[in-house]
N, CA, C and O atoms as a GROMACS GRO file, in nm:
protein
  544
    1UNK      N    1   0.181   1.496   0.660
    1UNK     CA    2   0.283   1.394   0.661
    1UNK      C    3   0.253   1.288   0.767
    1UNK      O    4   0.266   1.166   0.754
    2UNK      N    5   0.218   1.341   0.853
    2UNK     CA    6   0.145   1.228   0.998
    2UNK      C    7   0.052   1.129   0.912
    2UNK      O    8   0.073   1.012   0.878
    3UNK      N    9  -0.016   1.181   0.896
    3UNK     CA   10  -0.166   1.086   0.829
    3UNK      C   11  -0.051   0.977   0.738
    3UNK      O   12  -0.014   0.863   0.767
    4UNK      N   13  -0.017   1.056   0.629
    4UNK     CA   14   0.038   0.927   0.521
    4UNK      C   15   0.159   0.855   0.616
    4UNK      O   16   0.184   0.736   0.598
    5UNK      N   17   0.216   0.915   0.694
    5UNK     CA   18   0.312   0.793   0.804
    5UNK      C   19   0.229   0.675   0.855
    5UNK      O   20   0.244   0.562   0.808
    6UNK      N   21   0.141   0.703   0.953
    6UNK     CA   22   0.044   0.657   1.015
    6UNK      C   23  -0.071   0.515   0.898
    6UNK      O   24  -0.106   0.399   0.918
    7UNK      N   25  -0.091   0.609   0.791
    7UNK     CA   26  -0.136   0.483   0.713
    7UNK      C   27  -0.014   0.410   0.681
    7UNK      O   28  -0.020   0.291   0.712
    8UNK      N   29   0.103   0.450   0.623
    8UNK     CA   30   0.190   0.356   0.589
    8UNK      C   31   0.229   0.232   0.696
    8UNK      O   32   0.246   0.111   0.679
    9UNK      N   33   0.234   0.320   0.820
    9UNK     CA   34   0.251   0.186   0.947
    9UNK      C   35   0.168   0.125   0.986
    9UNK      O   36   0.186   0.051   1.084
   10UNK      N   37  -0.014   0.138   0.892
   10UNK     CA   38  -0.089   0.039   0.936
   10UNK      C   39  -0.079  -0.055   0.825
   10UNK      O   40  -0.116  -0.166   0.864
   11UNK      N   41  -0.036  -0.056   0.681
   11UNK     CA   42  -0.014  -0.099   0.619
   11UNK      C   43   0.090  -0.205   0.595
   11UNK      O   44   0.091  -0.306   0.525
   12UNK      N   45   0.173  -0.152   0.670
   12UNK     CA   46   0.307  -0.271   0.720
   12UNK      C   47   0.288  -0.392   0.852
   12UNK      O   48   0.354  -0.490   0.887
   13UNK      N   49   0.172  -0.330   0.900
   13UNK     CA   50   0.123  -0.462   0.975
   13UNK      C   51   0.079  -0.589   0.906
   13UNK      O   52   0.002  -0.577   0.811
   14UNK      N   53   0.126  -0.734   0.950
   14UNK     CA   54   0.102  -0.865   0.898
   14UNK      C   55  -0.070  -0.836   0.921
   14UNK      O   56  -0.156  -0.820   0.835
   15UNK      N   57  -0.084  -0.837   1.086
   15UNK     CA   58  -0.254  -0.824   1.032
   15UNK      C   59  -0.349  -0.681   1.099
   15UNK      O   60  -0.306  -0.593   1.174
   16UNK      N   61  -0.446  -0.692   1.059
   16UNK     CA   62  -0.535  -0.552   1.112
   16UNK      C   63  -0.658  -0.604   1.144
   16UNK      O   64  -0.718  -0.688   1.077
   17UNK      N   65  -0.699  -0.549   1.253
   17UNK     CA   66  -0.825  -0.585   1.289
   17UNK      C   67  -0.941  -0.514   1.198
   17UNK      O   68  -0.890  -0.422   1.133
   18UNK      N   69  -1.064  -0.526   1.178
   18UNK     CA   70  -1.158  -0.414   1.063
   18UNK      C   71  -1.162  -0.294   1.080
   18UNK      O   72  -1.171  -0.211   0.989
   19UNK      N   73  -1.155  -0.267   1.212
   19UNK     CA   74  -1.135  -0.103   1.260
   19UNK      C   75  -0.998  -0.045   1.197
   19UNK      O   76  -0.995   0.064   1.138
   20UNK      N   77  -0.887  -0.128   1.214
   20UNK     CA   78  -0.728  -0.101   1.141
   20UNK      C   79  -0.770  -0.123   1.029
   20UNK      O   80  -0.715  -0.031   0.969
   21UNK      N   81  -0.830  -0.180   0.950
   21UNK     CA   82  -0.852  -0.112   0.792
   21UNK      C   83  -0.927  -0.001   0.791
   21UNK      O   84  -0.899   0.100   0.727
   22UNK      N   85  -1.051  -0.021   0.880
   22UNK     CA   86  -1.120   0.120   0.810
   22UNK      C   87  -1.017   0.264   0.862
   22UNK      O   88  -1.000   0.356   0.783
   23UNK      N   89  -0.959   0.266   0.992
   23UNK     CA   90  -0.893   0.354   0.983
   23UNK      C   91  -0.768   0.376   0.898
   23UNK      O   92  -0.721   0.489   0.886
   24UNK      N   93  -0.710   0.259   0.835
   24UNK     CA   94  -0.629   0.286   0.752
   24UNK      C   95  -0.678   0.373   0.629
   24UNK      O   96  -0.636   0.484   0.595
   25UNK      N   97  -0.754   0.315   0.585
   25UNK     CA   98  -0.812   0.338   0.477
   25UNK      C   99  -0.857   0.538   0.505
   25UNK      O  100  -0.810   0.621   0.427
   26UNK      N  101  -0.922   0.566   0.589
   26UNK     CA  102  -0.989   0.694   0.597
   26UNK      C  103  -0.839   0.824   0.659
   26UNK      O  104  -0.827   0.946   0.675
   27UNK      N  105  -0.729   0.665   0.681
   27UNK     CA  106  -0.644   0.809   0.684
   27UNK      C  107  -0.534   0.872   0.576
   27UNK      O  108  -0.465   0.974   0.571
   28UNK      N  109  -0.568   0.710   0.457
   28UNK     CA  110  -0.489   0.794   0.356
   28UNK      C  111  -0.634   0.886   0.273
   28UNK      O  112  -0.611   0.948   0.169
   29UNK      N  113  -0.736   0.885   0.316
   29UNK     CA  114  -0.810   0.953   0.248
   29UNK      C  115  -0.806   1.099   0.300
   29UNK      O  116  -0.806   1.184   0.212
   30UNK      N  117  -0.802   1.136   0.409
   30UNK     CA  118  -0.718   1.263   0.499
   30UNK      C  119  -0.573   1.303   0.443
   30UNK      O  120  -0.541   1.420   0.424
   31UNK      N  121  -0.480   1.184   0.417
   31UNK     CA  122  -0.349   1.259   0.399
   31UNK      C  123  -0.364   1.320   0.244
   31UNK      O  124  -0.312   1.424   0.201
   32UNK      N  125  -0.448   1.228   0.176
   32UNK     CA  126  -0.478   1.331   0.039
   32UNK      C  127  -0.597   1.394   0.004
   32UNK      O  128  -0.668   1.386  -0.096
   33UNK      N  129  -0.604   1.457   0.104
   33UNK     CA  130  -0.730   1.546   0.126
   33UNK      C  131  -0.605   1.665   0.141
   33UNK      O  132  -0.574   1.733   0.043
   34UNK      N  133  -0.558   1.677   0.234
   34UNK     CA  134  -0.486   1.758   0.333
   34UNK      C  135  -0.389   1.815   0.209
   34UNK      O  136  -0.408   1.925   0.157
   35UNK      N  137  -0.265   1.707   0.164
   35UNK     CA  138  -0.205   1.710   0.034
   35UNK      C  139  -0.229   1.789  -0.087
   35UNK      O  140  -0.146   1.857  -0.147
   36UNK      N  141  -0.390   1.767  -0.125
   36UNK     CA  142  -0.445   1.812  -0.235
   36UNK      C  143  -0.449   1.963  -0.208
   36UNK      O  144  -0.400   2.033  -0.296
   37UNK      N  145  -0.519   2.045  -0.063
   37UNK     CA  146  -0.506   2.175  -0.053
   37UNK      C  147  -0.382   2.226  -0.056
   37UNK      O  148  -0.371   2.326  -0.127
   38UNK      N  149  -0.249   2.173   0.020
   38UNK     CA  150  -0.137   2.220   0.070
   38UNK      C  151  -0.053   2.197  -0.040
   38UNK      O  152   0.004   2.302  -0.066
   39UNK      N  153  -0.017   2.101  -0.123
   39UNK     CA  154   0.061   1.978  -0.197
   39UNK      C  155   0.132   2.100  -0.295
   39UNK      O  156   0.180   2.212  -0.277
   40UNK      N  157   0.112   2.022  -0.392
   40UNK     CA  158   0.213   1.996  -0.512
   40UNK      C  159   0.142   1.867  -0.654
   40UNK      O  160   0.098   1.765  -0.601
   41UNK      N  161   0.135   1.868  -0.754
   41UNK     CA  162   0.157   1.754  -0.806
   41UNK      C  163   0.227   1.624  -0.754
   41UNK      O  164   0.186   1.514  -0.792
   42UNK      N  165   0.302   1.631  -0.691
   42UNK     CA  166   0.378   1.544  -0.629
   42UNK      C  167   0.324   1.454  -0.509
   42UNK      O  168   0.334   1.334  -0.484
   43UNK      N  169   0.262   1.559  -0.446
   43UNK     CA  170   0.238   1.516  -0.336
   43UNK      C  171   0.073   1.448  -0.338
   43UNK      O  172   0.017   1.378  -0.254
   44UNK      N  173   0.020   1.504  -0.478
   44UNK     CA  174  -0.122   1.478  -0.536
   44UNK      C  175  -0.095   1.320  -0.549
   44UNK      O  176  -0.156   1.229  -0.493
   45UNK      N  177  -0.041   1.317  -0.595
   45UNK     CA  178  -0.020   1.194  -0.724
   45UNK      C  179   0.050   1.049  -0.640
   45UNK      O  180   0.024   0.932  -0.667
   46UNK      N  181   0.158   1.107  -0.518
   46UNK     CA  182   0.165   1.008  -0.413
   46UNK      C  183   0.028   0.989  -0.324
   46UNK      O  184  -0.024   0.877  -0.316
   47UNK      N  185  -0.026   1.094  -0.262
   47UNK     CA  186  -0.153   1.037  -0.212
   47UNK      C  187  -0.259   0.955  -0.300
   47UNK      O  188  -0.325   0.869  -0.240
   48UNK      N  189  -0.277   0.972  -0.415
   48UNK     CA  190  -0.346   0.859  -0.472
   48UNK      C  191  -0.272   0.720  -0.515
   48UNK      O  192  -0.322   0.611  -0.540
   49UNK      N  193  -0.159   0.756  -0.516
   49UNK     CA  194  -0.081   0.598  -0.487
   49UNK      C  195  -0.083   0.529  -0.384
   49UNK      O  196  -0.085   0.406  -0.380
   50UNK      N  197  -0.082   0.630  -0.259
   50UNK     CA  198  -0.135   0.544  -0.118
   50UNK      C  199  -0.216   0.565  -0.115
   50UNK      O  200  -0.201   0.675  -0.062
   51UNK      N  201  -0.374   0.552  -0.134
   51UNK     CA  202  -0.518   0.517  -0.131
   51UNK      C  203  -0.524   0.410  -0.225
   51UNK      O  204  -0.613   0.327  -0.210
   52UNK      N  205  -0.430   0.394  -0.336
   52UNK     CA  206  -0.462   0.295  -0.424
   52UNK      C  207  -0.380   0.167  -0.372
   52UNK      O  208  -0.442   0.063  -0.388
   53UNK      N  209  -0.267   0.155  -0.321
   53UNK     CA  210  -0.223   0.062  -0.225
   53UNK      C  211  -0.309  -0.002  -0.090
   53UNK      O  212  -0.311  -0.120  -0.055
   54UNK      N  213  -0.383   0.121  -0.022
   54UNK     CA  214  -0.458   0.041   0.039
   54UNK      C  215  -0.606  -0.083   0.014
   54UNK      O  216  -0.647  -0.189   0.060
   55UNK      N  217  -0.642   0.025  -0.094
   55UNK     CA  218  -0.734  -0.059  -0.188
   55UNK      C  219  -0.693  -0.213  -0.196
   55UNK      O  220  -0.743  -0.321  -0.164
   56UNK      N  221  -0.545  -0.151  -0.271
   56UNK     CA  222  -0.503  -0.339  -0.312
   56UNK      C  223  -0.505  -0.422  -0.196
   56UNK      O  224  -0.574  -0.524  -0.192
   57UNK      N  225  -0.418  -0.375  -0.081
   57UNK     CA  226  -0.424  -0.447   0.045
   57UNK      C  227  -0.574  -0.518   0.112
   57UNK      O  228  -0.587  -0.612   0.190
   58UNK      N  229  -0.685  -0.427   0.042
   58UNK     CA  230  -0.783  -0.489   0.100
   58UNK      C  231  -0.879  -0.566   0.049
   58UNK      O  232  -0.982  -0.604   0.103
   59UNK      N  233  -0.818  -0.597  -0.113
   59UNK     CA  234  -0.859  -0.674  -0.166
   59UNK      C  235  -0.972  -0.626  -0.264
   59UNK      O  236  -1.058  -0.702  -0.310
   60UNK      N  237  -0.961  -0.458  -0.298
   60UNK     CA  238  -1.042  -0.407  -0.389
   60UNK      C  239  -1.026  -0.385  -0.502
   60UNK      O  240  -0.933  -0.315  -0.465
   61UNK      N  241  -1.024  -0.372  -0.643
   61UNK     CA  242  -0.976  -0.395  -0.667
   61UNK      C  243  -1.016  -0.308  -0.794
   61UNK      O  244  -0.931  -0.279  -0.879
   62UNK      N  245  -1.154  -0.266  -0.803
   62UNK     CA  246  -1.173  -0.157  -0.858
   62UNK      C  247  -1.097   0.016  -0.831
   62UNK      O  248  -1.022   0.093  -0.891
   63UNK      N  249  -1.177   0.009  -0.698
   63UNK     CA  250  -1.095   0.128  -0.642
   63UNK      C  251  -0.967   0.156  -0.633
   63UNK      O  252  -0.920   0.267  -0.605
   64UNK      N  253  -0.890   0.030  -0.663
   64UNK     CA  254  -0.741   0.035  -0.629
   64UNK      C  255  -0.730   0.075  -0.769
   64UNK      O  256  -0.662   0.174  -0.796
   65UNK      N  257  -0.782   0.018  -0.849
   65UNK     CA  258  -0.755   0.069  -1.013
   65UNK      C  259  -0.769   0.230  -1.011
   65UNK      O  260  -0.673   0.305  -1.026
   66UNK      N  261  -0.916   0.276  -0.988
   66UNK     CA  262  -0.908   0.449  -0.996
   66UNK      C  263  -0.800   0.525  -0.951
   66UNK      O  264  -0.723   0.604  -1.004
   67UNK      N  265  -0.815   0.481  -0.840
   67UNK     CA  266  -0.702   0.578  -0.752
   67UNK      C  267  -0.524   0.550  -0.828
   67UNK      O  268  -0.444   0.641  -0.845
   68UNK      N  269  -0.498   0.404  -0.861
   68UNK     CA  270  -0.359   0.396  -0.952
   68UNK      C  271  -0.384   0.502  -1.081
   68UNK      O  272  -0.294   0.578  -1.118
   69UNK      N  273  -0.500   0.500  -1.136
   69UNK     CA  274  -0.520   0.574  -1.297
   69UNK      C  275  -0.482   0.723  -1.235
   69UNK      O  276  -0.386   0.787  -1.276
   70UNK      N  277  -0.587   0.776  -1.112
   70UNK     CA  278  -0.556   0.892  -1.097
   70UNK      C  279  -0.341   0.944  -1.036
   70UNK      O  280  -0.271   1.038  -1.072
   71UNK      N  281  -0.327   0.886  -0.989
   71UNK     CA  282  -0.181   0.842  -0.931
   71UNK      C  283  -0.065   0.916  -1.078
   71UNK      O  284   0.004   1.018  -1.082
   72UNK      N  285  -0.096   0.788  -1.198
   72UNK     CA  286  -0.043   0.795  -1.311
   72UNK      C  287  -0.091   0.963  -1.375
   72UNK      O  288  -0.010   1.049  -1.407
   73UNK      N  289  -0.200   0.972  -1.378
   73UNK     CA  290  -0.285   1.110  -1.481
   73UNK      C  291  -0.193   1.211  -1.399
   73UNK      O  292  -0.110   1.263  -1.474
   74UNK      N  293  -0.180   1.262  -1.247
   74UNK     CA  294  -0.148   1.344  -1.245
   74UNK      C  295  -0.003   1.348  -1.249
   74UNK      O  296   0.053   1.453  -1.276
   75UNK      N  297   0.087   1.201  -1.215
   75UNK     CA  298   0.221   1.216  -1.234
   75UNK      C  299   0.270   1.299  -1.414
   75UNK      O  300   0.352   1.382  -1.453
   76UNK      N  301   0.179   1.229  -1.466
   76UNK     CA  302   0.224   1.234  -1.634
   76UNK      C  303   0.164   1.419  -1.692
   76UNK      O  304   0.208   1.492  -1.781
   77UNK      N  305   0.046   1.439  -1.590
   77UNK     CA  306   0.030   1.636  -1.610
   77UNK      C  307   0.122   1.680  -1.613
   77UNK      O  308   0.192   1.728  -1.702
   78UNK      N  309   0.132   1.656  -1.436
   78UNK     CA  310   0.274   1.691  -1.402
   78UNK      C  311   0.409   1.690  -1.384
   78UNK      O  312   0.484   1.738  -1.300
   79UNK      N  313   0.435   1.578  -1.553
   79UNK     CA  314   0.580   1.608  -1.590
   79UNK      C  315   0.680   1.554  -1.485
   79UNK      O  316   0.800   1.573  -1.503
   80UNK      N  317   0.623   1.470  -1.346
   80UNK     CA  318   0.717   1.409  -1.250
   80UNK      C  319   0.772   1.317  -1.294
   80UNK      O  320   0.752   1.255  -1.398
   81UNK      N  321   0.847   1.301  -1.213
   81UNK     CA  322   1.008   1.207  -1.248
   81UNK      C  323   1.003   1.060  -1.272
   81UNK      O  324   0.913   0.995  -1.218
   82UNK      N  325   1.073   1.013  -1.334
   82UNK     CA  326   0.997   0.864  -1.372
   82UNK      C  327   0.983   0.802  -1.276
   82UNK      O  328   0.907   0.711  -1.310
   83UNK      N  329   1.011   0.787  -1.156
   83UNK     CA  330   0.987   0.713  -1.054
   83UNK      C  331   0.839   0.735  -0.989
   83UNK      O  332   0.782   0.658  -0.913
   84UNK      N  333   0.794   0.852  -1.037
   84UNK     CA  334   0.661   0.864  -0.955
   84UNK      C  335   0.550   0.825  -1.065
   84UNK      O  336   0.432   0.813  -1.032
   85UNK      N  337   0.588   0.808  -1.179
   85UNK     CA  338   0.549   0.748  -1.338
   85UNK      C  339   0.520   0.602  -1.319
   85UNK      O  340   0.425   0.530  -1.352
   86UNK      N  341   0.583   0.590  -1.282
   86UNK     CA  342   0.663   0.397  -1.283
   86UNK      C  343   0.570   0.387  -1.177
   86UNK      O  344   0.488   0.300  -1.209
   87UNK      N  345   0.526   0.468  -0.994
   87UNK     CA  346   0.452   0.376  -0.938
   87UNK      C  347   0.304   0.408  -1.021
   87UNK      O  348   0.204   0.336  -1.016
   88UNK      N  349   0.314   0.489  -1.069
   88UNK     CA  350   0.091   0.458  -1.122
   88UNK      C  351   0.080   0.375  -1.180
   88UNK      O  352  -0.036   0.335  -1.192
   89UNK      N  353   0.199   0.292  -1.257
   89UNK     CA  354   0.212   0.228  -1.357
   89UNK      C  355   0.205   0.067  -1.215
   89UNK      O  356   0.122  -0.021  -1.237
   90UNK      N  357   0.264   0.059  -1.133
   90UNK     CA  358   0.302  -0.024  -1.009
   90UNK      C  359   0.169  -0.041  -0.968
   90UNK      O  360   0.134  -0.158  -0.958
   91UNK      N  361   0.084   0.047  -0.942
   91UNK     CA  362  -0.017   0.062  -0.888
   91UNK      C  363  -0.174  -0.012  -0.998
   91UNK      O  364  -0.267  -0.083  -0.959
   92UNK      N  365  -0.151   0.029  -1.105
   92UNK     CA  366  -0.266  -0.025  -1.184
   92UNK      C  367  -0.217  -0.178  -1.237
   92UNK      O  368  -0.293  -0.248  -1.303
   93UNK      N  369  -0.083  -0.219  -1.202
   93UNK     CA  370  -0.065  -0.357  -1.257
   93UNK      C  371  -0.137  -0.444  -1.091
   93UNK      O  372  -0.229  -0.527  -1.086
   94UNK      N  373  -0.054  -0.386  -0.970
   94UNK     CA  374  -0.123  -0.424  -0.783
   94UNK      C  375  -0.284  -0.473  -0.849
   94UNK      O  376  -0.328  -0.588  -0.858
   95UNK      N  377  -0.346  -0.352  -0.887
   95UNK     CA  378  -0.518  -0.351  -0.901
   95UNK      C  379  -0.538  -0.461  -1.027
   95UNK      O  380  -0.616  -0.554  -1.007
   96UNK      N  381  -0.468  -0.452  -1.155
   96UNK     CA  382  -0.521  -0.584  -1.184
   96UNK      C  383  -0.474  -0.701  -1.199
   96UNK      O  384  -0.503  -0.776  -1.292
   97UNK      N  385  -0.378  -0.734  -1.085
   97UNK     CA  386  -0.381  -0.902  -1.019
   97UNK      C  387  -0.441  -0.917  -0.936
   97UNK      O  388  -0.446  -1.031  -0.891
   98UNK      N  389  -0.523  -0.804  -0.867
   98UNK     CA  390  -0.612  -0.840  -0.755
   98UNK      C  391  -0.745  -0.890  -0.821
   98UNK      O  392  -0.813  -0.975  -0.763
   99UNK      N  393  -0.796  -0.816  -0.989
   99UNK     CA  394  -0.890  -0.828  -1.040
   99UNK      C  395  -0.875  -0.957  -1.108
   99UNK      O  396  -0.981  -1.016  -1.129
  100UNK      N  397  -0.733  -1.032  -1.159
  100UNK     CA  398  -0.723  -1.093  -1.238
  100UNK      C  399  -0.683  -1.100  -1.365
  100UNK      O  400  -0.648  -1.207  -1.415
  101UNK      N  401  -0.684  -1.029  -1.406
  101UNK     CA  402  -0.695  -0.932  -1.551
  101UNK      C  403  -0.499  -0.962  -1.565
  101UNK      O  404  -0.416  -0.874  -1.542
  102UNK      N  405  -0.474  -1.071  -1.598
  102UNK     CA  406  -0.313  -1.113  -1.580
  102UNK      C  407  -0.244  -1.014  -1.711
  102UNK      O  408  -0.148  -0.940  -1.686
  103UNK      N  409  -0.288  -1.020  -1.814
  103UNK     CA  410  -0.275  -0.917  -1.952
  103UNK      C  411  -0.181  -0.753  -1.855
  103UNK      O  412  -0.070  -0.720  -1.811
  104UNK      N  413  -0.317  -0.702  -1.871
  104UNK     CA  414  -0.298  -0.579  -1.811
  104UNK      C  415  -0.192  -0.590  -1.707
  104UNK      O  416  -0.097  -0.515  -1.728
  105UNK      N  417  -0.182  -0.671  -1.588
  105UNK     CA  418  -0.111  -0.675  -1.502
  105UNK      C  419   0.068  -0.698  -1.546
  105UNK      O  420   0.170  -0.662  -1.487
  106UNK      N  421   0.051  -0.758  -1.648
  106UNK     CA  422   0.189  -0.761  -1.699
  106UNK      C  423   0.238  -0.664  -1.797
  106UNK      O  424   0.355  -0.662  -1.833
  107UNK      N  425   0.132  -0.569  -1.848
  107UNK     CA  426   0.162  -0.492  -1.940
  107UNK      C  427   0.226  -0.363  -1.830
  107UNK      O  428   0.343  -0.326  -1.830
  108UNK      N  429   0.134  -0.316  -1.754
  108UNK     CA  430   0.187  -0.262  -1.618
  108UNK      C  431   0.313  -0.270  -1.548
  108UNK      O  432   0.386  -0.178  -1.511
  109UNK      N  433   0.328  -0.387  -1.537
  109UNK     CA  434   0.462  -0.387  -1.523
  109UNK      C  435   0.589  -0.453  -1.611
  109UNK      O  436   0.690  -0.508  -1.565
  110UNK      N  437   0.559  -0.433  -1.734
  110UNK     CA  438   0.652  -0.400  -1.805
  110UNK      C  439   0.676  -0.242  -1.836
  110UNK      O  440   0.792  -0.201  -1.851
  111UNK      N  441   0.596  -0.179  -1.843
  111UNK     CA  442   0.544  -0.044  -1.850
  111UNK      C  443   0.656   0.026  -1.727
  111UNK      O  444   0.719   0.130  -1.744
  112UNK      N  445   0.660  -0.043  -1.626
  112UNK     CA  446   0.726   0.045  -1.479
  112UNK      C  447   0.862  -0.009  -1.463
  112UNK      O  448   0.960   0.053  -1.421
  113UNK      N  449   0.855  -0.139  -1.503
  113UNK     CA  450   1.002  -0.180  -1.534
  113UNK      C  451   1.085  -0.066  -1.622
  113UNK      O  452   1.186  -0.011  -1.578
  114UNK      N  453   1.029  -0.039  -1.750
  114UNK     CA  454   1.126   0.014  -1.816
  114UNK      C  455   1.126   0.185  -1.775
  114UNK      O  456   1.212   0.268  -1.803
  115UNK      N  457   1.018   0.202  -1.712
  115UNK     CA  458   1.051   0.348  -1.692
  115UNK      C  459   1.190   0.314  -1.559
  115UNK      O  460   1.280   0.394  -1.535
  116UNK      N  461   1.173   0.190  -1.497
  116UNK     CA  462   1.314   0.178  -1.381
  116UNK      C  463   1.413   0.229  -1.438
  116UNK      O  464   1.449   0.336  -1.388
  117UNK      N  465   1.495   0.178  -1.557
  117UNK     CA  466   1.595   0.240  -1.644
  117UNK      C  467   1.624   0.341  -1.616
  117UNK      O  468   1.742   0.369  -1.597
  118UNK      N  469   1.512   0.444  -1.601
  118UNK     CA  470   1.514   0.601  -1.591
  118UNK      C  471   1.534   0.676  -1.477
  118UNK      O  472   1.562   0.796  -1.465
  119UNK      N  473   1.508   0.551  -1.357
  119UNK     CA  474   1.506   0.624  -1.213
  119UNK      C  475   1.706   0.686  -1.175
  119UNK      O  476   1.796   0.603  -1.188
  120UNK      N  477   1.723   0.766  -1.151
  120UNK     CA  478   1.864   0.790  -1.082
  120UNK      C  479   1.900   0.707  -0.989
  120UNK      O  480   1.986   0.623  -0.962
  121UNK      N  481   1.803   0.762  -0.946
  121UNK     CA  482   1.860   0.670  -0.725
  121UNK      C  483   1.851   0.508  -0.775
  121UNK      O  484   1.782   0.445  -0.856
  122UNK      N  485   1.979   0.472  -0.666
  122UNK     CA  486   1.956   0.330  -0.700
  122UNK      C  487   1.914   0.284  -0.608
  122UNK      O  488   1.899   0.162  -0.624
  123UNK      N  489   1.867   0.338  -0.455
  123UNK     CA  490   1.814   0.273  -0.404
  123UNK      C  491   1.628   0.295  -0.394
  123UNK      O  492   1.550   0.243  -0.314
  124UNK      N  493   1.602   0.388  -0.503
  124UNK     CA  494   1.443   0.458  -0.560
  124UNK      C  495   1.431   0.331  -0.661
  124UNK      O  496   1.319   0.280  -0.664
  125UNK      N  497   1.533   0.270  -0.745
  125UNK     CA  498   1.500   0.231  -0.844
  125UNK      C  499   1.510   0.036  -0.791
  125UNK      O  500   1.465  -0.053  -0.864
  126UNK      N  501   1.563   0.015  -0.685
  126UNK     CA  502   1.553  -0.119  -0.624
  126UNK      C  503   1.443  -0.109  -0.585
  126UNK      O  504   1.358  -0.172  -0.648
  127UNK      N  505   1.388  -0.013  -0.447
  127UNK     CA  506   1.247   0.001  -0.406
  127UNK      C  507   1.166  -0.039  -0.510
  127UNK      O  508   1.090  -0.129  -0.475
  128UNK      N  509   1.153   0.000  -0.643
  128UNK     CA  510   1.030   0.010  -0.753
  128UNK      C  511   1.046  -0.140  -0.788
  128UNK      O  512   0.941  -0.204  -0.798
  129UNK      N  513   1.162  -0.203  -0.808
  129UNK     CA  514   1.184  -0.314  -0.873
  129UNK      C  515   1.152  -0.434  -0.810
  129UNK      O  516   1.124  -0.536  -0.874
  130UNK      N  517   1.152  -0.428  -0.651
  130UNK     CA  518   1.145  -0.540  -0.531
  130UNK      C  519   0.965  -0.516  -0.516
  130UNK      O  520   0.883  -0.607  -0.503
  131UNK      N  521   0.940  -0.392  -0.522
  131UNK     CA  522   0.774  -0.357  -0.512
  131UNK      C  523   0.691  -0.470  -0.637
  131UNK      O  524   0.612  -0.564  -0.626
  132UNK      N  525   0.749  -0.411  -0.738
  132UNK     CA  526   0.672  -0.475  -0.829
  132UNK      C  527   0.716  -0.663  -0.878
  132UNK      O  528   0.664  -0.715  -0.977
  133UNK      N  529   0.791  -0.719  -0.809
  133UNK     CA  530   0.858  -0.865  -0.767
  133UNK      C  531   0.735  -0.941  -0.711
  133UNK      O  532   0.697  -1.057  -0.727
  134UNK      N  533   0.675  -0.808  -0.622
  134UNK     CA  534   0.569  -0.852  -0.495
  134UNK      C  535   0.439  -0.870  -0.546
  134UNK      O  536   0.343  -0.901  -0.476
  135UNK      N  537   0.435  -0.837  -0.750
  135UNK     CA  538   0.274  -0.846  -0.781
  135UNK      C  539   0.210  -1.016  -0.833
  135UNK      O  540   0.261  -1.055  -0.938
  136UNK      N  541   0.134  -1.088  -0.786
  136UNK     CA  542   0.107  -1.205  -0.833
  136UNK      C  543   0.001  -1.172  -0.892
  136UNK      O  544  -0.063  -1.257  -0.954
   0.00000   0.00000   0.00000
């Protein structure tokens, strides 16, 4: 839980020096390292949503794609709740406006929009909705 805190608060920084990316980057690769032995589906499928967020942040845009596909594959194995559905779906539209690919990027998030419908929490289902506001 440290590691994915720790990347999330380097991620919320306006800026990072290259060392603050690469350590961002290598510590969500630790928190779903760590995750993957200890975890859950759940906890699988969020760590590749945060590796695929950092991707986007850094302007990659391939990798941000894998890691969203993997994000989605294991939410949808594992039968998780539409909200954790909706971000792989959040995550592969992030990766292709970074690529360009405007199609896909809107199909994505129409795709996560409507799984929103499905979320309970309303403040799970604002989070998803203000997230994906943020994709150009």
């Amino acid at each position: 839980m440290e590691l994915f805190n720790h990347t999330w608060d380097l991620l919320a920084q306006k800026r990072r020096t290259k060392e603050e990316e690469d350590e961002m980057l290598y510590s969500a690769y630790a928190s779903r390292y760590h995750w993957g032995v200890i975890g859950r589906p759940l906890h699988r499928s969020i760590g590749e949503w945060q590796i695929s967020r950092v991707y986007a942040v850094l302007g990659r845009a391939e990798p941000a794609a894998h890691h969203g596909h993997r994000a989605l594959e294991i939410a949808l194995r594992g039968r998780l709740a539409p909200f954790y559905v909706a971000y792989g779906h959040e995550a592969l539209a992030r990766a292709a406006a970074i690529a360009g690919q405007k199609s896909v990027r809107e199909t994505e998030i129409r795709r996560a929009t409507r799984l929103a419908t499905r979320i309970r929490s309303k403040d799970d289902r604002r989070m998803l909705l203000e997230d994906l506001a943020t994709i150009r």
